[in-house]
Structure formats: C-alpha cells, structure tokens
C-alpha positions as CSV (number, residue, x, y, z in Angstrom):
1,X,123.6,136.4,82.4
2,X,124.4,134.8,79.1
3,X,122.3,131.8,77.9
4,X,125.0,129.7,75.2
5,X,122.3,127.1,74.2
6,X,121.6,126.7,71.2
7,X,118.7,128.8,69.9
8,X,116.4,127.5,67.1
9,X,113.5,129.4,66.1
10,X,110.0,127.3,64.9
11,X,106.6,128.2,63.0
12,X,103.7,127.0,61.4
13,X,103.3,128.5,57.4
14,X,99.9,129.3,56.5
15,X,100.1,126.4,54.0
16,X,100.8,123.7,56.9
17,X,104.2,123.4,57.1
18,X,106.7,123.9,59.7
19,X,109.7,126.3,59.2
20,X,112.8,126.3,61.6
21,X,116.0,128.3,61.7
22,X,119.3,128.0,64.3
23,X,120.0,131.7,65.9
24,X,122.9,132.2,67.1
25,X,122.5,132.4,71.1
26,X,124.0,136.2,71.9
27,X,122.9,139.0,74.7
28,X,120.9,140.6,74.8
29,X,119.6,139.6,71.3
30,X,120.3,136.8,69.1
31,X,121.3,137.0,65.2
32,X,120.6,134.7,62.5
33,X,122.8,132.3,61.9
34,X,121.5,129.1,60.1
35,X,119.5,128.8,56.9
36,X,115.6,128.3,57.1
37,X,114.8,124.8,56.8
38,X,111.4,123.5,55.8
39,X,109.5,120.1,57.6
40,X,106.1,118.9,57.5
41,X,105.8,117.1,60.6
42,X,107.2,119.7,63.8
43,X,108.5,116.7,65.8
44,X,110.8,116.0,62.6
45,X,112.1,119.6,63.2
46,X,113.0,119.1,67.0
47,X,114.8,115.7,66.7
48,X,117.0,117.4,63.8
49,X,118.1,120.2,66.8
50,X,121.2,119.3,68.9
51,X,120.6,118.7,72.2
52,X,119.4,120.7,74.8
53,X,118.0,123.4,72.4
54,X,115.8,126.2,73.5
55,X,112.8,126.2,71.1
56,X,111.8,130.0,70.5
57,X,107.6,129.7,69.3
58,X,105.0,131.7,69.3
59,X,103.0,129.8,71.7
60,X,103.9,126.7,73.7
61,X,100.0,125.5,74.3
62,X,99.3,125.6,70.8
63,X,102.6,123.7,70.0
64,X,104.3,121.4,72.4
65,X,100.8,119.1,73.0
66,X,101.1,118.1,68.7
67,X,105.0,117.7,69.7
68,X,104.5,115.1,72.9
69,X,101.8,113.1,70.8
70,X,104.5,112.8,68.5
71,X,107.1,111.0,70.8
72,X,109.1,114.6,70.8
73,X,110.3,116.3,73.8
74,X,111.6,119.7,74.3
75,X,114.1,120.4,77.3
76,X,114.0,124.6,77.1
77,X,111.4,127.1,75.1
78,X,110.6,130.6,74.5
79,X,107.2,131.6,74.6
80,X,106.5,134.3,72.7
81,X,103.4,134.7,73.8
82,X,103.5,134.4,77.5
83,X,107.1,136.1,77.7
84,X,104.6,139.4,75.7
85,X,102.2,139.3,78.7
86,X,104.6,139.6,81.7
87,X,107.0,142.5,79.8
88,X,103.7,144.4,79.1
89,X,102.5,144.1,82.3
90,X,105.7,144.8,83.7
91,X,105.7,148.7,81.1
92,X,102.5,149.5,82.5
93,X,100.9,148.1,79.7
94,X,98.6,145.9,80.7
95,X,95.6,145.1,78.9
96,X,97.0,145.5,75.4
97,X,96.7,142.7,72.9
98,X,100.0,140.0,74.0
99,X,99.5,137.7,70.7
100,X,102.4,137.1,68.7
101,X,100.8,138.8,65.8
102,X,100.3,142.1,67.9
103,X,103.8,142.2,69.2
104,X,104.6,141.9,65.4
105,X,102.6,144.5,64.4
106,X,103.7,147.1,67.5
107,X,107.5,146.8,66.1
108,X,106.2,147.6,62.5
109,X,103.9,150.3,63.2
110,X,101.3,148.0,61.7
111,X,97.3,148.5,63.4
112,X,97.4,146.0,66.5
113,X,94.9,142.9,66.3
114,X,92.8,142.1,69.4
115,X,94.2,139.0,71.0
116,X,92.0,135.9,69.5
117,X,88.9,134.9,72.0
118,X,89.9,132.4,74.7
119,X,89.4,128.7,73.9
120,X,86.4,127.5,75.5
121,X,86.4,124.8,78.1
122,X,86.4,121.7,77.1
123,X,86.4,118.1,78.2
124,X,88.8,114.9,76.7
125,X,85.4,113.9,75.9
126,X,83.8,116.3,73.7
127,X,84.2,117.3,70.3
128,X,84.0,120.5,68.4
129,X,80.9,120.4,66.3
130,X,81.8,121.1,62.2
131,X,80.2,124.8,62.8
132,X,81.7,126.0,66.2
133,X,83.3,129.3,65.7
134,X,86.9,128.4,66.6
135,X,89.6,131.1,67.6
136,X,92.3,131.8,65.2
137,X,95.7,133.0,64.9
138,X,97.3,134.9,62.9
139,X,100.5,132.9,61.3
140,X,104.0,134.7,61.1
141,X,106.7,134.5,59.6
142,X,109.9,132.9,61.2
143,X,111.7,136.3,60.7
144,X,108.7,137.9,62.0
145,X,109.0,135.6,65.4
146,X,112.8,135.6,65.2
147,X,111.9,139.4,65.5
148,X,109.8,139.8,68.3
149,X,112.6,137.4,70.6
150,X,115.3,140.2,69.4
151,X,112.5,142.6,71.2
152,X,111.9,141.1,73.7
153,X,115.1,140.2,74.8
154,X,116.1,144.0,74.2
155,X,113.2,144.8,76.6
156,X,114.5,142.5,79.3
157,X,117.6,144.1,79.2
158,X,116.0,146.9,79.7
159,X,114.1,146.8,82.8
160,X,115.7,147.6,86.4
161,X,116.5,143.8,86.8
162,X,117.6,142.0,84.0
163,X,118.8,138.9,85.1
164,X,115.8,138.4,87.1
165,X,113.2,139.2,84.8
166,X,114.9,137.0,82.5
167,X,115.0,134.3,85.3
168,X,110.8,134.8,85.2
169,X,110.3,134.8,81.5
170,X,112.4,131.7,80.8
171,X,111.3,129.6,84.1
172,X,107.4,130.6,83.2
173,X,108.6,129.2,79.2
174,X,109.3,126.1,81.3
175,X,106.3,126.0,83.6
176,X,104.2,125.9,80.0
177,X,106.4,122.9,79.2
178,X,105.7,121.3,82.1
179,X,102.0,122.4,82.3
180,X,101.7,120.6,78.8
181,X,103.5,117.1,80.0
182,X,101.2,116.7,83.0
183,X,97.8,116.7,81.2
184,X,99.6,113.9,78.8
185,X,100.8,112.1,81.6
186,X,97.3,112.6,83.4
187,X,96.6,111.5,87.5
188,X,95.9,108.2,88.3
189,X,92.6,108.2,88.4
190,X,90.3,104.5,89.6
191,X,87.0,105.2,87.6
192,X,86.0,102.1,90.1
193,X,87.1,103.6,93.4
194,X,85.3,107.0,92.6
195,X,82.1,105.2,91.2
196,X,82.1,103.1,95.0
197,X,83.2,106.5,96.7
198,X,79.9,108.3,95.1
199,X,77.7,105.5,95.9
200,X,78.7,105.4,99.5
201,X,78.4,108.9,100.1
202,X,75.1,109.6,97.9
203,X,73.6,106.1,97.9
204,X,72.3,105.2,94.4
205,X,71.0,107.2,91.8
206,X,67.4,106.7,90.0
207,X,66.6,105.6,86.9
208,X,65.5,108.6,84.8
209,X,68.2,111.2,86.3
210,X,67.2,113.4,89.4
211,X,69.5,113.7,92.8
212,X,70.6,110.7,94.2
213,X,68.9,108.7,97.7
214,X,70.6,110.5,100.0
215,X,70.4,114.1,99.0
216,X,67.0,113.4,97.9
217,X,66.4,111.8,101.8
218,X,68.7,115.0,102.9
219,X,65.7,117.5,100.8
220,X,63.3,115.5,102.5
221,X,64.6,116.5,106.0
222,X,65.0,120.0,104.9
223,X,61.7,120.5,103.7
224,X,60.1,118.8,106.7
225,X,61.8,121.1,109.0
226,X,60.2,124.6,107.3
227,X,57.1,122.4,107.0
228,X,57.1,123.5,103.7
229,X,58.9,121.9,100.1
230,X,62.3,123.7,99.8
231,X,64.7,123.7,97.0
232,X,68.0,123.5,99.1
233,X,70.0,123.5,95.8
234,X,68.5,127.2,95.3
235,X,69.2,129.5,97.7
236,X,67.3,131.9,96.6
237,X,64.5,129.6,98.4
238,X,66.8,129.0,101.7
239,X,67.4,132.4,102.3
240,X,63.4,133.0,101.6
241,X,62.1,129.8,103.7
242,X,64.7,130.9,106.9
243,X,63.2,134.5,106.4
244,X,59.7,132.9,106.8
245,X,60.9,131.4,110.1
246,X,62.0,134.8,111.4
247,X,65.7,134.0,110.5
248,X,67.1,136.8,107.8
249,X,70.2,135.7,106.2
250,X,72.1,137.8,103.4
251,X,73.7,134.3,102.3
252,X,73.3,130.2,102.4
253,X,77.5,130.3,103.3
254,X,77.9,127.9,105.9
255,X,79.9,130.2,108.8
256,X,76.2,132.6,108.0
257,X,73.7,129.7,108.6
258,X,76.3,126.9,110.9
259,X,75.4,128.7,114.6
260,X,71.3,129.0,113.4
261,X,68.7,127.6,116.1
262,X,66.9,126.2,113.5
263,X,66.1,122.0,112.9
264,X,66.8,122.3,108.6
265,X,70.3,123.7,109.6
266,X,72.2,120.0,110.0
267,X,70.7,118.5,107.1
268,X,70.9,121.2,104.8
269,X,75.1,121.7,106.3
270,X,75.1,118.1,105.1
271,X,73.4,118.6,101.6
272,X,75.6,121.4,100.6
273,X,78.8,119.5,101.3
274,X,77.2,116.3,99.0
275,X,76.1,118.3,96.6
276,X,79.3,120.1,95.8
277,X,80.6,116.3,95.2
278,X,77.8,115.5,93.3
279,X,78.1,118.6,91.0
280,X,81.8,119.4,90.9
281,X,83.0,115.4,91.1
282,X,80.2,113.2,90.6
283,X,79.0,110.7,87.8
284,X,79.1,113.2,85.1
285,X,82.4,114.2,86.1
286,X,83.8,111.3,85.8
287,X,82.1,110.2,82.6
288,X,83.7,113.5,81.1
289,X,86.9,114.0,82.6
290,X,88.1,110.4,83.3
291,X,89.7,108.0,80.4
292,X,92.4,105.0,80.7
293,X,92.9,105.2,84.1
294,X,93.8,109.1,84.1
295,X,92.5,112.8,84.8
296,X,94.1,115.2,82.7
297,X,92.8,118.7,83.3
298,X,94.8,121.6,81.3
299,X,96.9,123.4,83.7
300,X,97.7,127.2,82.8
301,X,100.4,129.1,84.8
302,X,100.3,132.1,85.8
303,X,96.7,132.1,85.1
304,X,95.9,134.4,88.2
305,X,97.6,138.0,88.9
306,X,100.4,136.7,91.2
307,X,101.4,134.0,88.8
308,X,99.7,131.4,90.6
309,X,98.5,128.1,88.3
310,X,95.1,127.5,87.1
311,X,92.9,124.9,85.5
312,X,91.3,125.2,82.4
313,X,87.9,123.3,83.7
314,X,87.8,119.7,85.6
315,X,88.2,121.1,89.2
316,X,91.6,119.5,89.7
317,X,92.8,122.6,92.4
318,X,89.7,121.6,94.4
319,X,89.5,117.4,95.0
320,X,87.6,117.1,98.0
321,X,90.0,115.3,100.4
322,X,87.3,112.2,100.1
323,X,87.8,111.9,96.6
324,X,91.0,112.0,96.7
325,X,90.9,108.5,97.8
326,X,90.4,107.4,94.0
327,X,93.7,108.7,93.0
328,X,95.6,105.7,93.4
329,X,99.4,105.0,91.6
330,X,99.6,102.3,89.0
331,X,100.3,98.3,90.7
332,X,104.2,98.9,91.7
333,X,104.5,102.3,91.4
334,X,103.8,105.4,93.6
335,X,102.9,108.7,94.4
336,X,105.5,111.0,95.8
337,X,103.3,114.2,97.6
338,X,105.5,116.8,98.7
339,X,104.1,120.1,100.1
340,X,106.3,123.1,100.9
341,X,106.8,124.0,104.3
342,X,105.3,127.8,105.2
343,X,106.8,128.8,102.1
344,X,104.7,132.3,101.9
345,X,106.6,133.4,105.3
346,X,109.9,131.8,103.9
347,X,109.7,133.6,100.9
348,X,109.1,137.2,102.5
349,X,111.7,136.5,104.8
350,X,113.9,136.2,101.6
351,X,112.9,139.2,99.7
352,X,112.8,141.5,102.3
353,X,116.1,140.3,103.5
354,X,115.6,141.2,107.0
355,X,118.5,139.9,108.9
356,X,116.5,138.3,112.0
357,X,113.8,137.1,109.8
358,X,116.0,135.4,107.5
359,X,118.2,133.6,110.1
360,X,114.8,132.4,112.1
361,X,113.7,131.0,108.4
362,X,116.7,129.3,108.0
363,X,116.5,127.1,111.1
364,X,115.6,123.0,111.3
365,X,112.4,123.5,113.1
366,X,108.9,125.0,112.2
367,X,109.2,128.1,111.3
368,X,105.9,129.8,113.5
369,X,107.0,127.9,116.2
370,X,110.9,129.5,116.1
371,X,108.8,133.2,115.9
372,X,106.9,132.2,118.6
373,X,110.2,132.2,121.0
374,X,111.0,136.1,119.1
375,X,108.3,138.2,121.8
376,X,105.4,136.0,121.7
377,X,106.1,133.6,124.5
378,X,106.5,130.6,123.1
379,X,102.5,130.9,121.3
380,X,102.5,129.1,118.2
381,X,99.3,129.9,117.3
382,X,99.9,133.9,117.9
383,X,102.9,133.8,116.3
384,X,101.1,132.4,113.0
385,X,98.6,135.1,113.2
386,X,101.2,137.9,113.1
387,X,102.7,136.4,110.2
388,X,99.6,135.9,108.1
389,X,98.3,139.5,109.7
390,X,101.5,141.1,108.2
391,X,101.0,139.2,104.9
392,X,97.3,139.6,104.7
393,X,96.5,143.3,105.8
394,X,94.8,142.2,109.2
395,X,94.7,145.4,111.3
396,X,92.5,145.6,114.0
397,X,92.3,144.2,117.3
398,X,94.4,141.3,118.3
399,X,95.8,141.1,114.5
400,X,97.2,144.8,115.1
401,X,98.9,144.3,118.3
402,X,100.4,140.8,117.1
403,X,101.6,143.1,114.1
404,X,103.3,145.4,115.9
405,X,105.0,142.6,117.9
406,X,106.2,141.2,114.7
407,X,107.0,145.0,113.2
408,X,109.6,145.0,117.0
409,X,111.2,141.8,115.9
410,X,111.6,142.2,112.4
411,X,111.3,145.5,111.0
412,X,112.7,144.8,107.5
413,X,110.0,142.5,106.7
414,X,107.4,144.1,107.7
415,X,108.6,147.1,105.5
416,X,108.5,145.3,103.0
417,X,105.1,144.8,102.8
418,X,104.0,147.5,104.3
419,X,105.6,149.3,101.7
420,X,103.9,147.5,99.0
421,X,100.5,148.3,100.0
422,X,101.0,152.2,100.5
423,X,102.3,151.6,96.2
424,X,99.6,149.6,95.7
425,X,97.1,152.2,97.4
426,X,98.8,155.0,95.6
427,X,97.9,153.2,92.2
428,X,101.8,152.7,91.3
429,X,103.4,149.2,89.7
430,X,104.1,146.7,91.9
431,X,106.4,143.7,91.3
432,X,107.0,140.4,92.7
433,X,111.0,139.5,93.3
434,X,111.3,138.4,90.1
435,X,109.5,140.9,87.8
436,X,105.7,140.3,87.7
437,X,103.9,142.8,88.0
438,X,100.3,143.6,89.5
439,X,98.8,146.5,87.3
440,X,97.5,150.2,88.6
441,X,93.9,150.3,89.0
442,X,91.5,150.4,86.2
443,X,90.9,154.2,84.9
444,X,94.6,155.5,86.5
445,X,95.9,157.9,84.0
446,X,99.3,158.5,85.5
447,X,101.1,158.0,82.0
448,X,98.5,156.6,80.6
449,X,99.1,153.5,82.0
450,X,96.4,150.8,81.2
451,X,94.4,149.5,83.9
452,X,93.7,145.4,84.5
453,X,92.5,142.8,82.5
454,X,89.3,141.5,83.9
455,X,90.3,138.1,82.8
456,X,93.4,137.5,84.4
457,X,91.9,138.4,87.7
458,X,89.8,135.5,88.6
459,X,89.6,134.7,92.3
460,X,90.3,137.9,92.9
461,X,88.0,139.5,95.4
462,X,88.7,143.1,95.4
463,X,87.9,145.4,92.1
464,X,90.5,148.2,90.8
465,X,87.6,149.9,89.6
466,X,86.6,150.4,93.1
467,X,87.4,153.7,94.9
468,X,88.5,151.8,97.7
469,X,91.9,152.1,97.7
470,X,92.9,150.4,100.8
471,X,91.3,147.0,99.2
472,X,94.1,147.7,96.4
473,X,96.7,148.0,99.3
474,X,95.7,144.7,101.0
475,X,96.0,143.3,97.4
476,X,99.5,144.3,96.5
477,X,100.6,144.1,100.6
478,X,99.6,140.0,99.3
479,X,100.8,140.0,96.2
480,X,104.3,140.7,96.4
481,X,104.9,137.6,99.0
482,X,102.2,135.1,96.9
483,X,103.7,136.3,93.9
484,X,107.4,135.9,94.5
485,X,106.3,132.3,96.0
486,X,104.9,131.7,92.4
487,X,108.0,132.6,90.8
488,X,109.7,130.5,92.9
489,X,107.7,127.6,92.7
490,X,108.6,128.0,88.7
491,X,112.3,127.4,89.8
492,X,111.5,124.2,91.8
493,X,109.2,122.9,88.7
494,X,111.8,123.2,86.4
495,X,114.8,122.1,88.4
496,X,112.9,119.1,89.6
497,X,111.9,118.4,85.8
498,X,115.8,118.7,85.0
499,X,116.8,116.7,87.6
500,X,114.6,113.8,87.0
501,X,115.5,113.7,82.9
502,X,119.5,114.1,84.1
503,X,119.0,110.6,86.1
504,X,117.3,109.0,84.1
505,X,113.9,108.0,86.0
506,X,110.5,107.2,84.5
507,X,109.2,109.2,86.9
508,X,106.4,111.9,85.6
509,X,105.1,115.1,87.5
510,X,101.4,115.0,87.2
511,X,100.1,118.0,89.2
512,X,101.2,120.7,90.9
513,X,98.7,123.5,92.5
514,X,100.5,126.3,95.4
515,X,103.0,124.5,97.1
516,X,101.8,120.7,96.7
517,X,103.8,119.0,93.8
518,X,102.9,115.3,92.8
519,X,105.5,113.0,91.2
520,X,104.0,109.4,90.1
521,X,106.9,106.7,90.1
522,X,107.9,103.3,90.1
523,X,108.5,102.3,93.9
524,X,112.0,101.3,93.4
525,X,112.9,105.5,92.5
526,X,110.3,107.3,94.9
527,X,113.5,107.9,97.9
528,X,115.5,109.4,94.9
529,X,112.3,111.2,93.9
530,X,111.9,112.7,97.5
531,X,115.5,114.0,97.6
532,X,115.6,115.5,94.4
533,X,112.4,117.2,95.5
534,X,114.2,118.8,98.6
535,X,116.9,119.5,96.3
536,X,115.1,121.6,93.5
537,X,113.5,123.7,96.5
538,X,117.0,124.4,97.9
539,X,118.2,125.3,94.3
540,X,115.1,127.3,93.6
541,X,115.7,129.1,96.4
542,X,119.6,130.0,95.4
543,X,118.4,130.9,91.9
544,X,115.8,133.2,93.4
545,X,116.9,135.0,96.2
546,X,120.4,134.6,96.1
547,X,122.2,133.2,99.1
548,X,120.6,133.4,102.1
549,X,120.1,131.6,105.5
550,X,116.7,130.8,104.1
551,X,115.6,126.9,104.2
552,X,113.1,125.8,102.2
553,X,111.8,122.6,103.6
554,X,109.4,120.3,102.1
555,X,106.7,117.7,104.4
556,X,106.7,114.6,101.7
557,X,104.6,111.2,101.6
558,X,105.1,108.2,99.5
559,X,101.9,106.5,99.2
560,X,99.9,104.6,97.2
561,X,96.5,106.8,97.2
562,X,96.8,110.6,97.4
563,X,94.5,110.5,101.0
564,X,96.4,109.2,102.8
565,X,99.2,111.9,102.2
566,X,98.0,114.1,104.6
C-alpha cells in the first residue's frame, strides 16, 4: 500500500523556532527531498504545505492544539510518538521508553532516556503555578525525526501484516487529530440547566460549604436507622455500623448491600447515587470544567490496552444519564447521537471470518435476535448470553451450555477466541486485527520480552503479575474482539472526519467514547450528517476487514438535548 501524499516533516528548535522539510512520499521509507525551511509561527509552516499533506511530528498533543488556536488545520499526521508505542508493543517490547528522543537514541546506539513524567490533570480553569515542576522533552532535530519515520516505516514493513499495521498507525495519527479538535470544539454544555438539574436533585446548598439538603436529610435517615451518627460517604463506617447490626459486608457496592433487611439500606442506595453527582458532576465540576457554553475534556486514544479512548480528567465517559439533560445543541442547530449496533459481535464475526457467523451479521435485523433462530429457539435473551459468554470467558453453568450451543453453530468464531485466550494464558503476544498488541505477563522471560506498563492498563481488573493465568486468558479471549472494535472505530472517526470536510458542512464531532459518536450541527445538515455516519461505518468496515457480508449498522437520534437520545 503506497501512500503518494505529500510528506512534510515539522519540529520545534531548541531556540523556538519551527523547522519544516517536504520528504518525498516512497515505501517503505521516504527520502529527503526539499530543503529545510525555517518559520517562527508553526501554523505559517502548514498553510505554506500543499494540500492534503501528511504532517510527520514528534507528537500530535503537544503540537496540533498551538496549530487549531492558530486558525490551522491539518487533514493527515504522523505521530511519532504514538506510532513508537504500538510498533514496540507489537516487538514484545513493551514498557521501553516510546518518546521521540528514545527512539532517536535506540537507532544511534545513544543511552535511552526515560519517557518524560505524564502531564498532570488539569482543568480549563487552573493554572500552572511559576514553580510547578513541568515535564520536558527533549527537542530533535528535523533529520533526527525525519529519521525515526524512515524506522518506523521499515518496521512496519516488517511485521507479518504490513498493510494492516500501517492501516493502525496512520488511522490512530488521525484519531490524535481528531482527539485534539473535539476538546476545541467542546460539548454544548447549559451551565443553567446543570445548575437547576443539581438543585432539583440535591436541593440547595448551605452557606459555608458542607453537603447539600437532601444528602444531608438522606445522612439523617441513615444515621437514624443504626441509631447511631454514620458517615455514609465513608465506608469504612458502613461496613462497620452494618457489622454492628449483625450484617457483615466485605463492601458498600450496591448488588452487596441492595437485597439487605435492614431500614438504612434505601436511603443510603439513594445517597450513594447523589453523591456520585455531587462529587463527579456537581457545583465544583461545573465551576472547573464548564466555560462559554462548552465542556472540553482532553480525549486520549488508545489510552487503555485494547485501544479504547480515554479522558484525561472531567468524567466525560461517565455523564450520568440525568445530567445529560444539560447538554443541549446551540439555538438552530443539533446533536446528531449515533451508537453502533452490537458492534463487538459484528466485529468477531468479521475477524474470525466464520462463514455462518458472518452471513447472520450481515442481515437487516438485530443481530441476537437472527442467532437466536441458529439452535436457541427463537430466545433473544439466551442468544445474547452465548455471545457475550464466548466474548467474555463465561464458563460455567448456563453460560457453558449456551457456549457450546454457539461453539455447534459457529465454530470458526468461537475458535477464534478461544484460541486467543489459550495464547494469552500461555503468556504469548496477542494482536487485535489490525496490529495492537496486548503484552505477555509481567516477569515472562521468553526472549526477554518486557512485561506491561502499569500505566496503560487502567480499568483493567486482572494483574499479569498474578499467577493466575486463566485471568490472563479471559483478558486476551476480550481483547482481541474489543480491540479490533477499537481499531475500527478509528476507521469510522476518520472517514466520518473526511467526509464532513469533503462536503463542506460546519458540522464538528465533539465526543466519541466505545461506539457512541456525537456530531453537533446546524439543523439544516443533521440528515446528511446521519448518512455520512452510516456511511463511514460501512467503509470502516471495508478498510478493516475486507469484504464481507458483515453490516455495520448504526441506531441514530437527532435531538436537541443528549437525553433524550436514548
């Protein structure tokens, strides 16, 4: 696969200027081919580029943010940085330092640097104090970068599947594009709808700070039912005041204390779901995260193990459906909601390429309901759980016969995965579709291979330091299906992106988490919005997988607030 845009190559000097130079696009590595050129303003740089270029940098979170405050958009990049992560990973290297100025000094034999400390989190509405340690980074050269791309691309060449791997370093590239023009754009956000929506729910607050009326009225209740005072924002002193009524609990979850016999069990249900709002989207929240009308959290993809997107503080992967209510499109315009369809299911049917499987995912109907006709008789519901059994690891009792129903019916796909968790339990590399790649366990010495970055695995439940291996094969039995539907929801971001800059709309994504995509518009383009929507999925799909019978179908809303989408 030959990519014949034009190449340019940008970085920052140590004195503060910005250097760029056209390569000359070639696989699988570009040579020099234009003259270094010299800017002090970046933006000045890109608007001198024909158009589309692909922008090679070191790092598009550090670059592209200066670049959209500047009124410049880029349609393609490179990330150095992020493209260093996934080809390590995918070496058996994981772990070792991905910065540019590592990569940089493994092809000159130079001592490696440690990757700079993470930035911490921060709100739009907090500034660095004058004596904050900040991270650095080291600045290279442009021959240095120009460099590590030759590398790279060498590398990519040089793994089992090319074309595919390049298909996941350039549609991640894009994903960090994308990532960067959401939190400019920003959510609608009515500061007055969520201030009403708090005040509803948690009545008012009292002068001089402390909870508000009704989770102090709700503490009230609680303590009155132990008949003594309880702290029912500690749970330390739930679990101890239940234990004092003969009740132990190893948790304050609510599926541990929801079925208690005890009178503080309602109220306190009810506390712990208004607290979370008042903790995780409440006054302060707002105050911090909220300004002109928009939230704009920084989105980071693939900031999990399968690829999945996360958020760099805010909470925006977890708005309470009530809150939700305050996300409300600008007077004529709308929001265009589209969630993908099963896609997990869809996405194993087209990887494992299981013939039945892939002809049941390509019908016009839902697809749990068309397995439920394939020897479950016509149960929707059982149907379901076979699926998510076979995805999940769920083997015992009426997720093991369902699963062996499902292995009768389509025996590729459950292969697949079943496959993928005796690797993953054997400590071996295992890949998603496109090339990502979930490390061996932590202390594996089979080639020496490096074990998994401890901070690149949050919300992840089991630990590869653990001797329990069969944890590691439910892990990888998951992460092959979650993780190709991450690469493919890359495709559908940036094919969607395309297609809205080819027709010209002024229509901006402005969040994406899984397989829910938001697109704010005027009213007059949301239809076109919809159908390019469907499109991109379609298209993704193609890119992905190839072509197969598989659909992937889309439920979408166009509405004015973000509750009523679902």
């Amino acid at each position: 696969m030959s990519d014949r845009t034009p190449h340019w190559a940008l970085a920052e000097a140590p004195n503060g200027l910005w250097h760029a130079m056209p390569l000359t696009p070639t696989t699988p590595s570009p040579t020099t081919d234009g003259p270094h050129l010299t800017f002090k303003d970046p933006a000045k740089a890109i608007r001198s580029a024909p158009t589309p270029t692909r922008w090679i940098w070191r790092s598009t979170a550090a670059v592209y943010p200066r670049l959209l405050a500047a009124g410049a958009r880029v349609e393609r990049c490179h990330d150095i940085e992020d493209t260093e992560l996934l080809l390590l990973a995918h070496e058996g290297r994981s772990g070792e330092p991905r910065s540019a100025a590592a990569a940089w000094a493994r092809l000159t034999g130079a001592p490696v640097p440690p990757d700079p400390p993470p930035q911490r989190t921060a709100t739009p509405t907090t500034q660095d104090s004058l004596f904050d340690p900040q991270p650095t980074s080291i600045p290279l050269p442009l021959d240095a970068l120009v460099a590590i791309y030759r590398d790279q691309a060498t590398r990519t060449a040089a793994t089992a599947h090319p074309d595919r791997m390049r298909l996941l370093t350039t549609s991640e590239s894009a994903a960090f594009l994308i990532a960067a023009e959401m939190q400019r754009a920003g959510l609608p956000w009515r500061a007055d709808v969520h201030r009403a929506l708090l005040t509803e729910l948690l009545g008012e607050r009292y002068a001089g700070g402390g909870e508000p009326r009704r989770l102090a009225e709700l503490a009230d209740e609680i303590s009155a039912a132990f008949g003594r005072r309880v702290r029912p924002d500690l749970p330390a002193d739930v679990i101890k005041a239940f234990a004092e009524a003969g009740i132990r609990l190893k948790s304050t979850r609510r599926w541990e204390i929801q079925e208690l016999d005890h009178p503080a069990v309602e109220p306190l249900l009810a506390y712990k779901k208004l607290y979370r709002i008042y903790t995780a989207h409440g006054w302060s929240w707002l105050q911090d995260w909220v300004r002109d009308g928009r939230f704009r959290p920084e989105f980071v993809p693939g900031g999990t193990l399968t690829g999945r997107w996360v958020t760099n503080g805010g909470g925006a992967l977890q708005i309470p459906k009530v809150i939700r209510r305050a996300v409300v499109a600008d007077p004529g315009w709308r929001l265009v909601v589209a969630d993908a369809d099963q896609m997990e299911p869809r996405v194993l049917a087209a990887i494992s390429r299981d013939p039945a499987f892939m002809e049941v995912a390509g019908r016009p109907e839902d697809l749990y309901t068309a397995i439920s006709r394939q020897g479950f008789s016509g149960d929707r519901d059982m149907a379901k759980i076979a699926v998510l059994g076979a995805v999940y690891g769920q083997t015992s009792g009426d997720g093991l016969k369902n699963l062996a129903a499902l292995r009768r019916r389509f025996p590729q796909a459950v292969a697949y995965v079943d496959d993928a968790a005796k690797a993953g339990e054997e400590g071996r590399l295992v890949r998603t579709w496109l090339g990502r790649t979930c490390p061996p366990p932590v202390g594996a010495d089979e080639d020496g291979e490096a074990g998994v970055p401890q901070d690149r695995a949050e919300g992840w439940t089991p630990s590869y330091a653990s001797a329990d291996t069969r944890a590691r094969g439910r892990f990888t039995r998951n992460f092959v299906v979650q993780g190709s539907a991450a690469d493919w929801a890359l495709l559908l971001l940036a094919a969607l992106r395309q297609a809205i800059a080819a027709a010209g709309m002024r229509a901006e994504l402005v969040f994406f988490q899984h397989d829910e995509v938001i697109v704010h518009c005027p009213a007059e383009e949301a239809e076109a919005v919809a159908e390019a929507i469907r499109t991109a999925g379609d298209r993704a799909g193609r890119i992905a997988f190839g072509d197969t019978p598989v659909r992937f179908p889309f439920t979408t809303a166009i509405v004015q607030c973000y509750a009523d989408a679902k």
